[in-house]
ChimeraX commands (.cxc) that place a marker at each C-alpha (Angstrom):
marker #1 position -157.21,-11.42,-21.56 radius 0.5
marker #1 position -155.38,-14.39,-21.00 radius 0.5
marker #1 position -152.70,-15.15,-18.42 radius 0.5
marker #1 position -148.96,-15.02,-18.18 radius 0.5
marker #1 position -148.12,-18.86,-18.97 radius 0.5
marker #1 position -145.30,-18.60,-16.06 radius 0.5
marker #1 position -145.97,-17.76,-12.58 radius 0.5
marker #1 position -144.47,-18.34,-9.32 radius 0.5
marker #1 position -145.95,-19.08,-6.50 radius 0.5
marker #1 position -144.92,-16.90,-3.85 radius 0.5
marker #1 position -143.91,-18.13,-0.07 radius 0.5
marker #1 position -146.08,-15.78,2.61 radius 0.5
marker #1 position -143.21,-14.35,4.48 radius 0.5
marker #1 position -143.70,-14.87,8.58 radius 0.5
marker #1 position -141.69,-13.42,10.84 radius 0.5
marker #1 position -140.94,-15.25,14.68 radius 0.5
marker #1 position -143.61,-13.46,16.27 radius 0.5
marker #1 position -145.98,-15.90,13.78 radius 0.5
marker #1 position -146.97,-12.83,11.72 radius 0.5
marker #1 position -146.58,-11.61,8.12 radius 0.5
marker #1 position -143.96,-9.83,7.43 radius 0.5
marker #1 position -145.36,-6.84,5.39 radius 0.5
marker #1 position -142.37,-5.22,4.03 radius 0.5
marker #1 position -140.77,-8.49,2.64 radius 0.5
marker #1 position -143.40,-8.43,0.06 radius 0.5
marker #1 position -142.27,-6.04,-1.83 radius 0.5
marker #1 position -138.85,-7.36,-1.56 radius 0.5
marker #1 position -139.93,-10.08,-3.62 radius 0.5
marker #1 position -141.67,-8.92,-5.43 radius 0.5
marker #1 position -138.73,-6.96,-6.78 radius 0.5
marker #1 position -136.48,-10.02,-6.70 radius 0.5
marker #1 position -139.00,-11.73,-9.16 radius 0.5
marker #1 position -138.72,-8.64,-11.44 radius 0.5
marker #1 position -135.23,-8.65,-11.14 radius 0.5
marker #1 position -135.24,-11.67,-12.12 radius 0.5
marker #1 position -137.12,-11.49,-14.93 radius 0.5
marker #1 position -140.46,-13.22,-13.29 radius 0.5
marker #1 position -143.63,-11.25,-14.57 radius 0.5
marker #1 position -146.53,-12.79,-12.92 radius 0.5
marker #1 position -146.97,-13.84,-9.02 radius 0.5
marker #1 position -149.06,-16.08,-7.27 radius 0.5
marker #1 position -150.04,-14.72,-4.12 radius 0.5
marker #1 position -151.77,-16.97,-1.00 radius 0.5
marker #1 position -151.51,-20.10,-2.97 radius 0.5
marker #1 position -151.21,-23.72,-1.31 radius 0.5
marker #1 position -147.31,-22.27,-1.46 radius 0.5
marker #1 position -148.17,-18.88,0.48 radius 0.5
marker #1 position -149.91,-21.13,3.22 radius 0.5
marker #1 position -153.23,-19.70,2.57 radius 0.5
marker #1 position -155.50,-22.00,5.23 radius 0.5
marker #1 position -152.94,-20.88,7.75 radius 0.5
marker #1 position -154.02,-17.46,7.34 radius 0.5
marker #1 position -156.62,-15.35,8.66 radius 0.5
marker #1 position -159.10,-13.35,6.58 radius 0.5
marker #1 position -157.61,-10.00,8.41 radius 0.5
marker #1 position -154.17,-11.06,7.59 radius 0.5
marker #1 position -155.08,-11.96,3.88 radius 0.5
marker #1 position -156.88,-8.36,3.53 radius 0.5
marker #1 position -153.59,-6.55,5.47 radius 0.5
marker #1 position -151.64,-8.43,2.36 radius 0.5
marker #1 position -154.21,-6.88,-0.15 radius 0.5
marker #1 position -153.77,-3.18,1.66 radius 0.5
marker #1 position -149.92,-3.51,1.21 radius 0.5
marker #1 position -150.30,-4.70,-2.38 radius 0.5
marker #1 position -152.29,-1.76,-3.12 radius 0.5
marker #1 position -149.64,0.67,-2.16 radius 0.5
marker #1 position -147.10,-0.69,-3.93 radius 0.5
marker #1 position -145.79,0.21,-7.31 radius 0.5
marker #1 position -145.88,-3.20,-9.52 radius 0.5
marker #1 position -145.29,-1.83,-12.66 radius 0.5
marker #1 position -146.30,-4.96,-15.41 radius 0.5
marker #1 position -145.69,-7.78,-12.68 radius 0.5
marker #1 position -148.96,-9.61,-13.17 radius 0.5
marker #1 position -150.50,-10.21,-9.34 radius 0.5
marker #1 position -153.06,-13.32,-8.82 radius 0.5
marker #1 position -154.20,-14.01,-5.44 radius 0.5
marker #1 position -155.81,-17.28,-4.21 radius 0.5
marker #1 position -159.25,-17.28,-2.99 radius 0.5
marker #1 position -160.25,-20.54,-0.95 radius 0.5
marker #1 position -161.97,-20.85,2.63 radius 0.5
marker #1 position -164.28,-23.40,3.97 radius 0.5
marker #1 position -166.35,-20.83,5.15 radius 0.5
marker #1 position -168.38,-18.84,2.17 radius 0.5
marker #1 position -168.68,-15.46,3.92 radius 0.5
marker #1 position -165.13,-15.39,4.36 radius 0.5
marker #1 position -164.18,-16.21,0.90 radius 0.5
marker #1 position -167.23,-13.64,-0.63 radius 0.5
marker #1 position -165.26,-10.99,1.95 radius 0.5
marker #1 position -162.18,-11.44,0.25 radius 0.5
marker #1 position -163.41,-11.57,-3.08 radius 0.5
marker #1 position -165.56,-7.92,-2.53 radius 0.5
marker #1 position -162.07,-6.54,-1.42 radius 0.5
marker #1 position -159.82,-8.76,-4.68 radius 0.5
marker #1 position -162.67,-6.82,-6.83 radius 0.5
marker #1 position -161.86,-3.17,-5.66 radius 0.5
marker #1 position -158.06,-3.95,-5.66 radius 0.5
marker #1 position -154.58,-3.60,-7.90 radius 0.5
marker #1 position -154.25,-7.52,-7.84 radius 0.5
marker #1 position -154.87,-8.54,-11.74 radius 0.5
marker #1 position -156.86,-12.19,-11.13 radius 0.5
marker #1 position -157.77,-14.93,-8.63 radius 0.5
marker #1 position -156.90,-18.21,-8.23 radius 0.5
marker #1 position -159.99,-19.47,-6.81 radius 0.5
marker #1 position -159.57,-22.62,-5.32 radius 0.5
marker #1 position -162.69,-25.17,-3.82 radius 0.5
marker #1 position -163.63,-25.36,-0.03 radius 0.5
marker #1 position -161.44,-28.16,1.43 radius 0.5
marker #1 position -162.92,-31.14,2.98 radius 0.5
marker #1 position -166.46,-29.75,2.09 radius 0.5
marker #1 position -166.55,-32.26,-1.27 radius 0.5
marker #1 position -168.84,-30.06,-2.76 radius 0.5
marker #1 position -171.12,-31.73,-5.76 radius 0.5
marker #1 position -170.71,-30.67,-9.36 radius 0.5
marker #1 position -173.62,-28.51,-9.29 radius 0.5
marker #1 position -172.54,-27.35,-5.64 radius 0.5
marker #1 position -169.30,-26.39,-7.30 radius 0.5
marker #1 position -170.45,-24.48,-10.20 radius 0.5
marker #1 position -172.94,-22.50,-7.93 radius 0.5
marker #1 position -170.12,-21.79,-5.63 radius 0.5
marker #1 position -167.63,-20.39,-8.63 radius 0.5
marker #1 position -170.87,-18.68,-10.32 radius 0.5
marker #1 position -171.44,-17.15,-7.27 radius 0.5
marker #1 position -167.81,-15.90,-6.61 radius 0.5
marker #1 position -167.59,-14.51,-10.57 radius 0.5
marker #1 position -170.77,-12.48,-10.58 radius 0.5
marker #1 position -168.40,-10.39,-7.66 radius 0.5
marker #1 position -165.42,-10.67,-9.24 radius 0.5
marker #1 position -165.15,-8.98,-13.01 radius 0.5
marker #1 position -161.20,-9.34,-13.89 radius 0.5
marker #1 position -159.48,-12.79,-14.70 radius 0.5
marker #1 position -160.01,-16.00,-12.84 radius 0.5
marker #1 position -158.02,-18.82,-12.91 radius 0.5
marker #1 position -159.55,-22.20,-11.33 radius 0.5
marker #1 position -157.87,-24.55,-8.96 radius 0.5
marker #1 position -159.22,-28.13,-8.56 radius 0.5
marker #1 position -156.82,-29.73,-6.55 radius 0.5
marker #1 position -158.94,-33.00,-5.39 radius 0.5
marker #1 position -156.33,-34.23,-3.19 radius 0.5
marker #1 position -156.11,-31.30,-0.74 radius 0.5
marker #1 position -160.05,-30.49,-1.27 radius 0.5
marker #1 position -161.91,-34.18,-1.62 radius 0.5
marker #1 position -163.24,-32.67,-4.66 radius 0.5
marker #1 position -162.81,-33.08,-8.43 radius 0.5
marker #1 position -163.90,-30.66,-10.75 radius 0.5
marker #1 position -164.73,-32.58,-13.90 radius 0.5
marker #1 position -164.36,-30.89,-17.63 radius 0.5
marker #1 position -168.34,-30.68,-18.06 radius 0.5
marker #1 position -168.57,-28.72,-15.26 radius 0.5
marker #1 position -165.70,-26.58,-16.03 radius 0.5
marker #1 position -167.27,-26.14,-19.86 radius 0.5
marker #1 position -170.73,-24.95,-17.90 radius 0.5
marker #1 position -168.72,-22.22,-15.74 radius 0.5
marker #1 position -166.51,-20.91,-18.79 radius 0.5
marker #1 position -169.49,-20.60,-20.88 radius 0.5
marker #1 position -171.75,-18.60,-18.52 radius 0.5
marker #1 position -168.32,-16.61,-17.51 radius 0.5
marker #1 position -165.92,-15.72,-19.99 radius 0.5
marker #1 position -163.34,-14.16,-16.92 radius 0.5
marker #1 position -162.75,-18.02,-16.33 radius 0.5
marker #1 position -159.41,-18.06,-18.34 radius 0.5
marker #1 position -158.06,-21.22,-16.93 radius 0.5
marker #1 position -157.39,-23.77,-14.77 radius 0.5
marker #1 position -154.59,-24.86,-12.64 radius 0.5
marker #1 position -155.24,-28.60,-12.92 radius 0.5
marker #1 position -153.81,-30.59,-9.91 radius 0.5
marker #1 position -156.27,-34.26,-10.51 radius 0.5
marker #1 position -156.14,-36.30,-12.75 radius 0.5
marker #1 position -153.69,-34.74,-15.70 radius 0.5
marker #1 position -155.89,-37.31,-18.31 radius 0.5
marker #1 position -158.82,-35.09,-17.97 radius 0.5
marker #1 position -156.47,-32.13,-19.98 radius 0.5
marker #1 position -157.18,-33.26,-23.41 radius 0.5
marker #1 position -160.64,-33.19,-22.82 radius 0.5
marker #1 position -160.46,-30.05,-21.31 radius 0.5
marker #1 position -158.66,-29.24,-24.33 radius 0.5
marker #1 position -161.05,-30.12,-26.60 radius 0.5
marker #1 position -164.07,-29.10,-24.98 radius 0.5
marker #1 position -162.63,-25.48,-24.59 radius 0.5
marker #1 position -159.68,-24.99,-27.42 radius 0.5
marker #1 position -156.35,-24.00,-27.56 radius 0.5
marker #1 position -157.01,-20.94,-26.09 radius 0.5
marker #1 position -157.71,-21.90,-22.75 radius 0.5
marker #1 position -155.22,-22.72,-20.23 radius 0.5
marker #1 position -154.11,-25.37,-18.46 radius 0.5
marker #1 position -151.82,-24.80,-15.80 radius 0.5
marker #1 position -149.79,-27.70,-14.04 radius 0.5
marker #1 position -148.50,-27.02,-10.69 radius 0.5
marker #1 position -145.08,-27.46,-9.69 radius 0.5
marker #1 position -142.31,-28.87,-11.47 radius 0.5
marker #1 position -142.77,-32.71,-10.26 radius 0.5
marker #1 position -142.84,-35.30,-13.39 radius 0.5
marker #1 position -143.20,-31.64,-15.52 radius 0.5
marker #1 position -141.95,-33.22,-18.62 radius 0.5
marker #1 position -144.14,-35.89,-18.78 radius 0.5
marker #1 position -147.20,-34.31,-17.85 radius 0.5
marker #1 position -146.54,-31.34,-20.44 radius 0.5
marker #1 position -147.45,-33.83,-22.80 radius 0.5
marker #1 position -150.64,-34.44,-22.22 radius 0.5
marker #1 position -151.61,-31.12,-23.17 radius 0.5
marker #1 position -150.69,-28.40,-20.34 radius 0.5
marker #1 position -150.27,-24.93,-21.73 radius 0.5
marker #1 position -149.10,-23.33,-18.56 radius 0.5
marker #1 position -146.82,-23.82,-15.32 radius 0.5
marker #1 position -147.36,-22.07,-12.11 radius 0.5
marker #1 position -144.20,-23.21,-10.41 radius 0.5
marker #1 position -142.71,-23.18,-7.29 radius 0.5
marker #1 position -138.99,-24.02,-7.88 radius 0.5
marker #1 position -138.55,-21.03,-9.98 radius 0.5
marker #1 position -138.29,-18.92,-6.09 radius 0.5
marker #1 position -135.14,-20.27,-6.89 radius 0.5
marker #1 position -134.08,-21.00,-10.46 radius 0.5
marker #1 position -136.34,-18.15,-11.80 radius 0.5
marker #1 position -134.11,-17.98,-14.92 radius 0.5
marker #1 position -134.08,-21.44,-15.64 radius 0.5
marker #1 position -137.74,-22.26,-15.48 radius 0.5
marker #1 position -138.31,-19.58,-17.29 radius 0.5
marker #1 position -135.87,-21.00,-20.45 radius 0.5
marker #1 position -137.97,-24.63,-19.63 radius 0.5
marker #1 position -141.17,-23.03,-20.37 radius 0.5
marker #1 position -140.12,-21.56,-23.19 radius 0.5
marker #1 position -138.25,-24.81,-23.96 radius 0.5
marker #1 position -141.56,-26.82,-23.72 radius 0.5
marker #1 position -143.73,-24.46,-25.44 radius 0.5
marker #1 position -141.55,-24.29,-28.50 radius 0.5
marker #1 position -141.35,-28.34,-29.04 radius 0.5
marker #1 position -137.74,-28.40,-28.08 radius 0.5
marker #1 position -137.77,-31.45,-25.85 radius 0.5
marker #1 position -133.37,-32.06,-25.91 radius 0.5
marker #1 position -133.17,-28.41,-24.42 radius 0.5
marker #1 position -135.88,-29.08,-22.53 radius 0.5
marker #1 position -134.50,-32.26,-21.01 radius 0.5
marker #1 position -131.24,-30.75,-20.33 radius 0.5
marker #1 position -132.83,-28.10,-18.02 radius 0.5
marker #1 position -134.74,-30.47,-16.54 radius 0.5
marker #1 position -132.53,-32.78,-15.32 radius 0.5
marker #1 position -130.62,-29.77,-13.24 radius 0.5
marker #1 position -133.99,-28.66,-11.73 radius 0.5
marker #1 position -135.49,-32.38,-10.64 radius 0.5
marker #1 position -132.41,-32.86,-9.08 radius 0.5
marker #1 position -132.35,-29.83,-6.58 radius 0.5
marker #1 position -136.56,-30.79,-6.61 radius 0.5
marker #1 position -135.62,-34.26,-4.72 radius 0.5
marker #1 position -133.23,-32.46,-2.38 radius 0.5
marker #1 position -136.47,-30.50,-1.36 radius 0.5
marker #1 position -138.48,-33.20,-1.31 radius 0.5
marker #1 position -136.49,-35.21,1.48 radius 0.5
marker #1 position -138.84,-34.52,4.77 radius 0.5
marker #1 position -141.23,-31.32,4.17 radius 0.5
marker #1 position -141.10,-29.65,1.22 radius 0.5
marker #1 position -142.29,-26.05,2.16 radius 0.5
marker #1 position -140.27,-26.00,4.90 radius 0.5
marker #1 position -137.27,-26.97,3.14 radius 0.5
marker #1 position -137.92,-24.55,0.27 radius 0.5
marker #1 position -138.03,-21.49,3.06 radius 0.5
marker #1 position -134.90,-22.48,4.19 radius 0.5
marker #1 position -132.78,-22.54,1.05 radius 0.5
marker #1 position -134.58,-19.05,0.02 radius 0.5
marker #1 position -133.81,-18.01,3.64 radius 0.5
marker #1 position -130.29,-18.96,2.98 radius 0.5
marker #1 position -129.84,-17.08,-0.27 radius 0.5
marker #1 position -130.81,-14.15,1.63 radius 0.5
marker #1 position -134.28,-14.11,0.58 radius 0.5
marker #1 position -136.90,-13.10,3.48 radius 0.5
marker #1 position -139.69,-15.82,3.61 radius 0.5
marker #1 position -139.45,-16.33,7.05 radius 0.5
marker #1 position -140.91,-19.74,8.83 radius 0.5
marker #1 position -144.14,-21.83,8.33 radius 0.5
marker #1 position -146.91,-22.25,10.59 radius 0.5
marker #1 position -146.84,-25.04,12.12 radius 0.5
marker #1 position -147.62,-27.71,12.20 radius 0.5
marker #1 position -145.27,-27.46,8.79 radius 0.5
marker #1 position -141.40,-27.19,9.90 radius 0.5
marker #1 position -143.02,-28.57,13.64 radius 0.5
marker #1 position -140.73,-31.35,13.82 radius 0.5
marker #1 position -137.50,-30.04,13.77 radius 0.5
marker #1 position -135.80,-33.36,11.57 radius 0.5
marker #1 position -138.22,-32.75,8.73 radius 0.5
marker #1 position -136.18,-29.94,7.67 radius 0.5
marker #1 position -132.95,-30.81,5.75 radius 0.5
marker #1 position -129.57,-30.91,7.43 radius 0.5
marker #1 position -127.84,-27.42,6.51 radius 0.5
marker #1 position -124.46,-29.75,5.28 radius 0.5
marker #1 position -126.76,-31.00,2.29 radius 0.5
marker #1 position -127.01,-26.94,1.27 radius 0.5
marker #1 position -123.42,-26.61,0.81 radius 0.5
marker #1 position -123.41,-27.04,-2.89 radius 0.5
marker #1 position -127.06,-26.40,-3.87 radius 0.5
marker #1 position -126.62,-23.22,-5.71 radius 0.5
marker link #1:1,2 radius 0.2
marker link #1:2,3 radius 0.2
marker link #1:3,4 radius 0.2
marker link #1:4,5 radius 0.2
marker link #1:5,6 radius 0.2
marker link #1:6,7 radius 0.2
marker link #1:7,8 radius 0.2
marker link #1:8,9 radius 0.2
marker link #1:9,10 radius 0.2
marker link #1:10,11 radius 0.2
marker link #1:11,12 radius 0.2
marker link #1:12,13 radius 0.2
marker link #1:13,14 radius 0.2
marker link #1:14,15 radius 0.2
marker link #1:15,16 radius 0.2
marker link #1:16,17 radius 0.2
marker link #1:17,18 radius 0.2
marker link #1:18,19 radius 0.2
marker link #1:19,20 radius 0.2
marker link #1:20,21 radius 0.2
marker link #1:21,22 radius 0.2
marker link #1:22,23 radius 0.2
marker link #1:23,24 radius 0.2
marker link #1:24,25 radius 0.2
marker link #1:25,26 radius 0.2
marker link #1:26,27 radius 0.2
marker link #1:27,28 radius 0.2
marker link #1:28,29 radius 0.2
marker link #1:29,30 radius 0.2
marker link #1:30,31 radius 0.2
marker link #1:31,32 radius 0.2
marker link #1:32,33 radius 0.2
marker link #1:33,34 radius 0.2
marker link #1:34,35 radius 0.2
marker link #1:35,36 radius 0.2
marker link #1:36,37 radius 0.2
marker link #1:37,38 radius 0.2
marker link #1:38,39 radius 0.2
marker link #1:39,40 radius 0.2
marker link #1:40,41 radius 0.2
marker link #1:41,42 radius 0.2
marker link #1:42,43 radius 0.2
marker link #1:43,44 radius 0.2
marker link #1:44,45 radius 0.2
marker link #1:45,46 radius 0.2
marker link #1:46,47 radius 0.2
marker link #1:47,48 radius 0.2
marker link #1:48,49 radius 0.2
marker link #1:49,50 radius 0.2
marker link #1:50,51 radius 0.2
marker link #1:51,52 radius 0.2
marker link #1:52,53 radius 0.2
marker link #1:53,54 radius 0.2
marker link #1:54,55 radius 0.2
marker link #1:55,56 radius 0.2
marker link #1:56,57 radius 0.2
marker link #1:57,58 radius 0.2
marker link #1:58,59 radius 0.2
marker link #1:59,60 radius 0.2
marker link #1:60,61 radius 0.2
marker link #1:61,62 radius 0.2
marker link #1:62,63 radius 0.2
marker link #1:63,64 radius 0.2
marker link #1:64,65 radius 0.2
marker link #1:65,66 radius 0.2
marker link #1:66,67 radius 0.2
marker link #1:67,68 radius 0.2
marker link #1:68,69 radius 0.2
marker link #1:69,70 radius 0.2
marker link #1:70,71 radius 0.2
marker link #1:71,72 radius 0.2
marker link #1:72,73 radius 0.2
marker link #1:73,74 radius 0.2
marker link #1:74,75 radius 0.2
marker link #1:75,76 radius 0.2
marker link #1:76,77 radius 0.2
marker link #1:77,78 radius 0.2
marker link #1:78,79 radius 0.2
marker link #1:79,80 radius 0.2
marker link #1:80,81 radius 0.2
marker link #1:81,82 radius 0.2
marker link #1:82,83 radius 0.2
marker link #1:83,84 radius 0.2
marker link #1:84,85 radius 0.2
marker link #1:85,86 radius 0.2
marker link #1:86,87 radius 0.2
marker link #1:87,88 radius 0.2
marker link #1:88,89 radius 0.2
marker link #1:89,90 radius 0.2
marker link #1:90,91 radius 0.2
marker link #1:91,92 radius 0.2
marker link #1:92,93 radius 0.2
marker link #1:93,94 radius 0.2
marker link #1:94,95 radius 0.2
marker link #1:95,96 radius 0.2
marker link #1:96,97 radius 0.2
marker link #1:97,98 radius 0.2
marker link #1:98,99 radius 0.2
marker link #1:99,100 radius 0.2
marker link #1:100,101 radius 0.2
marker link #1:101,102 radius 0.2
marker link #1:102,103 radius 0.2
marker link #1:103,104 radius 0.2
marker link #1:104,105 radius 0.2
marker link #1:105,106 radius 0.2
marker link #1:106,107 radius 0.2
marker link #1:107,108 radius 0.2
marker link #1:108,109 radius 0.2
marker link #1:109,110 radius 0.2
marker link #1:110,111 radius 0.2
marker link #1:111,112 radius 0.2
marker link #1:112,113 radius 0.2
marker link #1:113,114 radius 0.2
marker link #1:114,115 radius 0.2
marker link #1:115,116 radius 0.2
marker link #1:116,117 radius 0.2
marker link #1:117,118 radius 0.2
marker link #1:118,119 radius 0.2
marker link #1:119,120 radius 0.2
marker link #1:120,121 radius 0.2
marker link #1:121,122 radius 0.2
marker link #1:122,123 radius 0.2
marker link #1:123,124 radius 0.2
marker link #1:124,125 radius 0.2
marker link #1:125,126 radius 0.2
marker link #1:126,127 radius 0.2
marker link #1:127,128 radius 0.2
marker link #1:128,129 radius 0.2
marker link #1:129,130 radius 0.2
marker link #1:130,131 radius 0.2
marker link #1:131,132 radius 0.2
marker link #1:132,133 radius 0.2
marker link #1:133,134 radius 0.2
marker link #1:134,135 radius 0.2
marker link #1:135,136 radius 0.2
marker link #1:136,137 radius 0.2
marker link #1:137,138 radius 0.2
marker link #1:138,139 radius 0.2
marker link #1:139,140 radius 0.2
marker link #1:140,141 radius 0.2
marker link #1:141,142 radius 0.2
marker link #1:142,143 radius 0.2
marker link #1:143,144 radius 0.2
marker link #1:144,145 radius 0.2
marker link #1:145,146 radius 0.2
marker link #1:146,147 radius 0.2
marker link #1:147,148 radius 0.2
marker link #1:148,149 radius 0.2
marker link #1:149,150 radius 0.2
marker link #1:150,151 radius 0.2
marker link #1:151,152 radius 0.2
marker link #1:152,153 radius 0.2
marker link #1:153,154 radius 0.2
marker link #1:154,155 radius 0.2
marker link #1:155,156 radius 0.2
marker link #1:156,157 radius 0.2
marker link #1:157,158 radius 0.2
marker link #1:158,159 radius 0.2
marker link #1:159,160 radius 0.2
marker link #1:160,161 radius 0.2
marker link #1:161,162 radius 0.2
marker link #1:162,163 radius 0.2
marker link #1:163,164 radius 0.2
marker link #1:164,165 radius 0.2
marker link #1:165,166 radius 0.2
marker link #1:166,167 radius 0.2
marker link #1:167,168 radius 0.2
marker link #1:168,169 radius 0.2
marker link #1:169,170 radius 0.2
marker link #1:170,171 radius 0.2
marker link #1:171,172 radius 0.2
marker link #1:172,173 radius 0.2
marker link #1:173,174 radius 0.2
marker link #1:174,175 radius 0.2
marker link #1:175,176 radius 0.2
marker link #1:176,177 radius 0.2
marker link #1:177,178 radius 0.2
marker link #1:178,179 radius 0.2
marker link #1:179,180 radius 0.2
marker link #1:180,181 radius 0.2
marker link #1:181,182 radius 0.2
marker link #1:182,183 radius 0.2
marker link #1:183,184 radius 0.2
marker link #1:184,185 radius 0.2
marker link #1:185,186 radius 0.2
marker link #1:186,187 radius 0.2
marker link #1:187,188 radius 0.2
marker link #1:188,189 radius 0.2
marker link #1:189,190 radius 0.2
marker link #1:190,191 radius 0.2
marker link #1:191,192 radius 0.2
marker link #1:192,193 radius 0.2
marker link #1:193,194 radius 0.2
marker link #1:194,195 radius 0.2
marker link #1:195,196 radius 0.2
marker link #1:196,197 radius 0.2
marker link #1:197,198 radius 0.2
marker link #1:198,199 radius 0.2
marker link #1:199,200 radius 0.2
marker link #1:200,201 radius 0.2
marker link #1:201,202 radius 0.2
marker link #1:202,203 radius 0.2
marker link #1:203,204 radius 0.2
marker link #1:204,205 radius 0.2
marker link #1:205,206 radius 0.2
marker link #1:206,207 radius 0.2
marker link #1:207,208 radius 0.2
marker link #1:208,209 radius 0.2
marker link #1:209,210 radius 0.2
marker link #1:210,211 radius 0.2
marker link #1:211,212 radius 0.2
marker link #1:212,213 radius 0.2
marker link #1:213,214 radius 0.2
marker link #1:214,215 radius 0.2
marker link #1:215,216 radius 0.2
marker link #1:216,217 radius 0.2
marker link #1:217,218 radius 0.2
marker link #1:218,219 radius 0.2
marker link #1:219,220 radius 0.2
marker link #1:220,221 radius 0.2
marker link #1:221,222 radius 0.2
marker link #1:222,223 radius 0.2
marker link #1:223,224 radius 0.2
marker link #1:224,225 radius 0.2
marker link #1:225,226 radius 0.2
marker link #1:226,227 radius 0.2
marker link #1:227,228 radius 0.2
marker link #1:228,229 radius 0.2
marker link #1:229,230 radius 0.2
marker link #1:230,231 radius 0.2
marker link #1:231,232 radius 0.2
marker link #1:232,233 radius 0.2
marker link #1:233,234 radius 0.2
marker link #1:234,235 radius 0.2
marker link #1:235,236 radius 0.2
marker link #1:236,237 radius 0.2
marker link #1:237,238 radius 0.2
marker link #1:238,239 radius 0.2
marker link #1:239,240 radius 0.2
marker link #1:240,241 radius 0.2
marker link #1:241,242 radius 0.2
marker link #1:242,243 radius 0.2
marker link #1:243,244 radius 0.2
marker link #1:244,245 radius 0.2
marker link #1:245,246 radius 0.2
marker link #1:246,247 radius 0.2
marker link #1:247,248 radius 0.2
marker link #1:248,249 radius 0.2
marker link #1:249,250 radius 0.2
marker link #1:250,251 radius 0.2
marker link #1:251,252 radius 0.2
marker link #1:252,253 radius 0.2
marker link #1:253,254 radius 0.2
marker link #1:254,255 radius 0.2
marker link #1:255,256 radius 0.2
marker link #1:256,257 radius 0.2
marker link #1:257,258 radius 0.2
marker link #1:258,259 radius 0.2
marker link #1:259,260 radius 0.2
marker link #1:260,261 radius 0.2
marker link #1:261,262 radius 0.2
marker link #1:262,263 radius 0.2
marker link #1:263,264 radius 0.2
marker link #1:264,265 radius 0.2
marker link #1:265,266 radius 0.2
marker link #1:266,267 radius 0.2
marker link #1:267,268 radius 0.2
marker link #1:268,269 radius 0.2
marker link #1:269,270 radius 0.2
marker link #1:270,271 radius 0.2
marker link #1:271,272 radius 0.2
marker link #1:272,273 radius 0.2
marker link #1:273,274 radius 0.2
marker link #1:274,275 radius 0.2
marker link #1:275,276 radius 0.2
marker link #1:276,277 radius 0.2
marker link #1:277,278 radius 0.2
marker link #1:278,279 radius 0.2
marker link #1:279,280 radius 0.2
marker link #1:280,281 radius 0.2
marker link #1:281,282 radius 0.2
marker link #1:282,283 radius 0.2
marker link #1:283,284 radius 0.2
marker link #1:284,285 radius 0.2
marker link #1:285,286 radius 0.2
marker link #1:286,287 radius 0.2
marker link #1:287,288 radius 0.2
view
């Protein structure tokens, strides 16, 4: 089945004894519902997932299980440099309530193509429900290119999709190689409009922790061919974007959801280290 063409990736809530915060999972993951969000990405780039242990990421899976999630669709990101961590992870994500993976390269590794395709072959033969790739070359040092993709998706049909973060010229191949069908998620809500055009399907955002409502009217915006609407709704949401772009982004975007009473907690550091990365509270005054 394919997946939701909206989700949000979720902050990993950490409390100031530098651990996860359990119980402000759940809370939300019932503000997303609320809020009419319907599928969550969990230990993404967003949730800080190389800051986290493989114990802590398995606690998180534990706590999902227990909870009652009703039709909120849960993916979970899967990437470690080391390969018994991530094939530990994946043997618990198969046995789980989470609904797909995200499965992301080893960073710094720069696997090869065929290195890459053994790697995701590896991780599918494990893992029977949906998975959605991430090549994100510019955190990993690797770039999945659409041949290789092609060779995964045809040997496993659970590939979905792919949450394209390289070069956004490669989608129409994709496209082409792999039909309409297939998705193409773009990540984050930077340059969104242009990008959509070059064949995107999908958005996994991040700005939507705090405009849920609005992204979600984009999306359907974009999908629909109604670029004016479109436009008009993104012009409000690149301008709060900037404000969290000014020093450290994740940092800044746990603040303002701290401030709407939302509890993400702090980063690891080193993000949020330096204390003047984080924006001056007088500049949140008027950004709700």
């Amino acid at each position: 089945m394919p997946l939701k063409p909206l989700n949000v990736a979720m902050p990993t809530p950490i409390n100031l004894e530098n651990k996860i915060e359990l119980p402000s999972i759940g809370e939300l993951l019932a503000y997303y519902q609320s809020n009419g969000l319907s599928s969550i990405l969990i230990c993404g780039s967003t949730g800080e997932q190389h800051s986290l242990k493989l114990h802590e990421k398995l606690q998180m899976i534990d706590y999902l299980d227990q909870l009652e999630h009703g039709s909120l669709e849960l993916i979970f990101g899967v990437s470690s440099v080391f390969y018994d961590e991530a094939i530990d992870l994946v043997k618990r994500l198969a046995h789980s309530s989470v609904d797909a993976i995200m499965l992301g390269f080893p960073p710094y590794i720069r696997l090869s193509q065929s290195e890459a395709i053994a790697y995701a072959e590896s991780i599918c033969r494990i893992f029977k429900k949906e998975v959605l790739i991430y090549n994100n070359p510019g955190r990993t040092g690797f770039d999945l290119s659409p041949d290789s993709l092609k060779k995964l998706v045809t040997k496993n049909p659970n590939i979905v999709g792919i949450k394209e973060a390289g070069n956004s010229r490669k989608v129409s191949e994709i496209r082409n190689l792999l039909g309409d069908q297939f998705q193409v998620f773009y990540g984050g809500e930077v340059n969104l409009l242009c990008e959509w055009e070059k064949g995107f399907n999908g958005l996994s955002s991040i700005i939507a922790n705090l405009y849920p409502i609005e992204v979600a009217t984009l999306l359907n915006e974009l999908k629909q061919g109604e670029w004016k609407q479109a436009e008009a709704i993104y012009s409000f949401i690149h301008e709060k974007n900037k404000q969290l772009l000014n020093g450290s982004f994740l940092p800044n975007l746990k603040y303002v959801m701290t401030s709407k009473g939302l509890p993400v907690g702090q980063c690891r550091s080193p993000l949020g280290f330096v204390e003047e990365h984080v924006i001056e509270k007088v500049e949140f005054d008027h950004f709700f």
